[in-house]
N, C-alpha and C positions, 0 to 999 in steps of 0.2 A: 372173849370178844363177843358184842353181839350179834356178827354174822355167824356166829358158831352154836346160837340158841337153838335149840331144840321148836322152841314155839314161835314163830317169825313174830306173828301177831303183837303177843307179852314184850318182844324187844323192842320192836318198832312204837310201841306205847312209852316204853320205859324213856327211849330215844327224845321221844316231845316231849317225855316229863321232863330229862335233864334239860332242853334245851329251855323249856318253861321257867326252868328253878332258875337257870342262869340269866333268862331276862328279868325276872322279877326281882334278883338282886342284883342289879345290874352290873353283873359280871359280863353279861353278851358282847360290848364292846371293846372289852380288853382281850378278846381272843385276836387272834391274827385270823384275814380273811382265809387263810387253807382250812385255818381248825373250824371256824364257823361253816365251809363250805362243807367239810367231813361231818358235823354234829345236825346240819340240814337235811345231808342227804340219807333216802330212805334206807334202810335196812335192807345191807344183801346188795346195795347198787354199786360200792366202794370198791375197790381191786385188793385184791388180796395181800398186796404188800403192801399197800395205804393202811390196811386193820392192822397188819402185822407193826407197822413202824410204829403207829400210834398207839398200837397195848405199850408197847416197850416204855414209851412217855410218864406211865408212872414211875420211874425210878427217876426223873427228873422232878418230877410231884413231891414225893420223896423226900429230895433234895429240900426244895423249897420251903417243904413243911416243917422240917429238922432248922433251916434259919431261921424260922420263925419261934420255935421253943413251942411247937402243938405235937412233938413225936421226935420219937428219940430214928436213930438210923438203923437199920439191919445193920451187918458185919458187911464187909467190902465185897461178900463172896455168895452172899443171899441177896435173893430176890425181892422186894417188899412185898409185903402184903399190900393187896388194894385195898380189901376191906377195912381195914384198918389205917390206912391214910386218908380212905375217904371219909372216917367214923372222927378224926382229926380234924378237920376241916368241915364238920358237920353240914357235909354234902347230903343233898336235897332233904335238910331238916330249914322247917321254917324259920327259926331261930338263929341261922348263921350267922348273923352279921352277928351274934354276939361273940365272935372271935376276934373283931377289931380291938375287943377289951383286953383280949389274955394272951392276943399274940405279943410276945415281942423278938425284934430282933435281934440275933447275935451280933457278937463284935466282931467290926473287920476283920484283928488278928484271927479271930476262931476261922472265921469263912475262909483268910488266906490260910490258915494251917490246912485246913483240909482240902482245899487246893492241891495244895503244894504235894500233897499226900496223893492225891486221885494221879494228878500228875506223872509222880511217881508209879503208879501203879499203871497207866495206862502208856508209859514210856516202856517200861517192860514188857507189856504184852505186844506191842509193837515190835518192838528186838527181837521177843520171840519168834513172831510173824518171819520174819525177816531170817531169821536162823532160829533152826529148833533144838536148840542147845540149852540144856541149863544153864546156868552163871557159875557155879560151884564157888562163892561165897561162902567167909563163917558168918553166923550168923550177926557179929559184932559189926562189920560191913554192910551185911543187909538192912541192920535198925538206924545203920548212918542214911540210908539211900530211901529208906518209909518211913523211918522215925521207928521211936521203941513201939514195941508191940502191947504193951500194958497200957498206950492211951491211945495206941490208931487202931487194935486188933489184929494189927497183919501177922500171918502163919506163914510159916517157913518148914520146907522140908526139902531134903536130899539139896541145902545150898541154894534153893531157891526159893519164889515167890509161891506161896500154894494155894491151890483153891479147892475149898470142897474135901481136904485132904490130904490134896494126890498135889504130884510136881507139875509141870507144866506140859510136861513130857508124858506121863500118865494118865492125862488127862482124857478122855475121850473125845474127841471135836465136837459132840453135840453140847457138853459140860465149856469146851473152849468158848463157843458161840455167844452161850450163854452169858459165860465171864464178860466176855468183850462185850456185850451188850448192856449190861449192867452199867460197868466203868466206864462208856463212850456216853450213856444217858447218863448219870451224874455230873463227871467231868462238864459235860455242856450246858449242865442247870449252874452247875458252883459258878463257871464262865461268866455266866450272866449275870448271874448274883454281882458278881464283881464288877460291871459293867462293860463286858466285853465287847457288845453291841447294843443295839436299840432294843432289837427285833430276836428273840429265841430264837426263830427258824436262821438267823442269820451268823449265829455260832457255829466257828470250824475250830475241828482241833486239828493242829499242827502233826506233821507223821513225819 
């Protein structure tokens, strides 16, 4: 984040550039007025859960840049790279709009398969929530309820859904957090994608 920069100055410059780069191609008014109010205001002024919620927003980025065919997805259970979604989207290079030419879209079925999938997976972590019980499923059950593993990636251990590894159960809470934040920002970009709503910020998912 760059309330976490070391040099306020360097951030707070980098800050006018993005928002510079995003009027000049005029992206500026397809933000939602929150995001333009966060990208206006100075470095260091934000509340600390405002930086936090919005680093998370790139795995929604992510999302978007995977429907488009500019980047492939991390595994369900990694984090993306920024730099490399932002290197995708040829963020503040002058030449971006030459991505109108090479994006294209996936097909509906694709974007509902992985739905259907996030779905899956963020129904789980819920249940978890809810009871912290594995499932002790064989694994022929579990690839009915994510789909096979050789086209979604989903890992399984000890019967259940795995992350990072480990069971659900073994998981540390800092590693759980993680998880859940991952699959609640994708889940709410795919949403969209599918026209959930108008408005990003106005995607809820269902518990």
């Amino acid at each position: 984040m760059l309330e976490e920069d070391p040099d306020p100055q360097a951030a707070e410059e980098f800050r006018a550039e993005v928002v510079e780069w995003l009027q000049h191609h005029g992206a500026w008014p397809e933000a939602e007025s929150e995001e333009r109010a966060l990208l206006a205001a100075a470095v260091g002024s934000i509340p600390d859960r405002d930086g936090i919620r919005t680093s998370w927003r790139g795995e929604g980025v992510a999302v978007l840049v995977w429907a488009l065919e500019l980047a492939d997805l991390p595994p369900y259970d990694e984090t993306v790279s920024s730099v490399e979604v932002a290197s995708s989207v040829r963020f503040l290079e002058e030449d971006a709009e030459s991505i109108k030419t090479t994006a294209k879209l996936r097909s509906l079925g694709e974007i509902e398969e992985y739905a259907a999938f996030l779905g899956s997976v963020y129904a789980r972590i819920i249940s978890f929530d809810d009871r912290r019980e594995l499932s002790n499923k064989d694994d022929a059950t579990l690839e009915r309820i994510f789909g096979p593993s050789e086209k979604t990636g989903v890992k399984f251990v000890a019967g259940d859904l795995a992350f990072g590894g480990r069971s659900l159960t073994e998981a540390p809470a800092s590693l759980l957090d993680e998880f859940r934040s991952i699959v609640i920002e994708r889940f709410t970009a795919v949403n969209w994608l599918l026209g959930e709503e108008e408005l990003y910020s106005d995607i809820t998912l269902d518990t």
